[in-house]
C-alpha positions in Angstrom: 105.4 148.9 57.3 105.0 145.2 58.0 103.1 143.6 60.5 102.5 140.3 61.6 99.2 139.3 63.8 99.4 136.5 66.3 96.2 135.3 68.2 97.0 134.9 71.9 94.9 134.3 74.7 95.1 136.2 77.7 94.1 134.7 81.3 91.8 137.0 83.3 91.0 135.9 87.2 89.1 137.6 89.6 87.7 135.5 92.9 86.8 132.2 92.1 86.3 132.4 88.6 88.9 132.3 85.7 88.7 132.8 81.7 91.4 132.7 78.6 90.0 136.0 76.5 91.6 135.6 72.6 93.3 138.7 71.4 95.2 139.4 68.4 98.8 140.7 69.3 99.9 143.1 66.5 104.0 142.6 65.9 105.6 145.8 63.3 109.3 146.0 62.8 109.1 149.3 64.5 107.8 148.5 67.5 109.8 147.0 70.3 107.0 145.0 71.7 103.7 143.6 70.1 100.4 145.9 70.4 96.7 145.1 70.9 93.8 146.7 69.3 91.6 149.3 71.5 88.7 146.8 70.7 90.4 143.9 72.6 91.5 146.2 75.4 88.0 147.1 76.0 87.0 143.0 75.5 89.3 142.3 78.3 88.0 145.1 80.6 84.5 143.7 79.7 85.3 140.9 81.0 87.2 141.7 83.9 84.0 144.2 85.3 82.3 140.8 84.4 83.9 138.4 86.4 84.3 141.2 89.3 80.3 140.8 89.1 80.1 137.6 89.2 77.9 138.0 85.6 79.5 134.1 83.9 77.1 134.2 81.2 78.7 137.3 80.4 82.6 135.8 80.4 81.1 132.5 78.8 80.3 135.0 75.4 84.0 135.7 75.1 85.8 132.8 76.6 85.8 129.2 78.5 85.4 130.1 82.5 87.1 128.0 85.0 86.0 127.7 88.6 89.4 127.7 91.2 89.1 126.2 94.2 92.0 125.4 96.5 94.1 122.2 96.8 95.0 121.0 100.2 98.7 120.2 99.9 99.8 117.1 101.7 
């Protein structure tokens, strides 16, 4: 069984705030789409409860974070 690994960063968002979370995406020929680790999945609800709690130290450990604020369109 052959598989590939790809790094890939997933975009998380939750009220203002915003981080890109690197995960490995696992590719095998028998598998019709890619698959992540249990270990990233539980990264990425880490830092989702994070974000929800407004803890950015916490998001900073695994990603950048990224402040949104709205654009006035004119």
């Amino acid at each position: 069984m052959e598989t590939r690994t790809r790094k890939f960063g997933r975009w998380l968002h939750e009220g203002g705030y915003a981080t890109e979370v690197e995960i490995e995406l696992h590719y095998s020929k028998e598998s019709w789409s890619p698959t992540m680790s249990l270990d990233d999945a539980r990264k990425l609800d880490a830092v989702r409860l994070a974000l929800k709690r407004g803890d950015i130290a916490e998001v900073a450990k695994h990603g950048r974070v990224f402040e949104l604020k709205p654009v006035a369109a004119e």
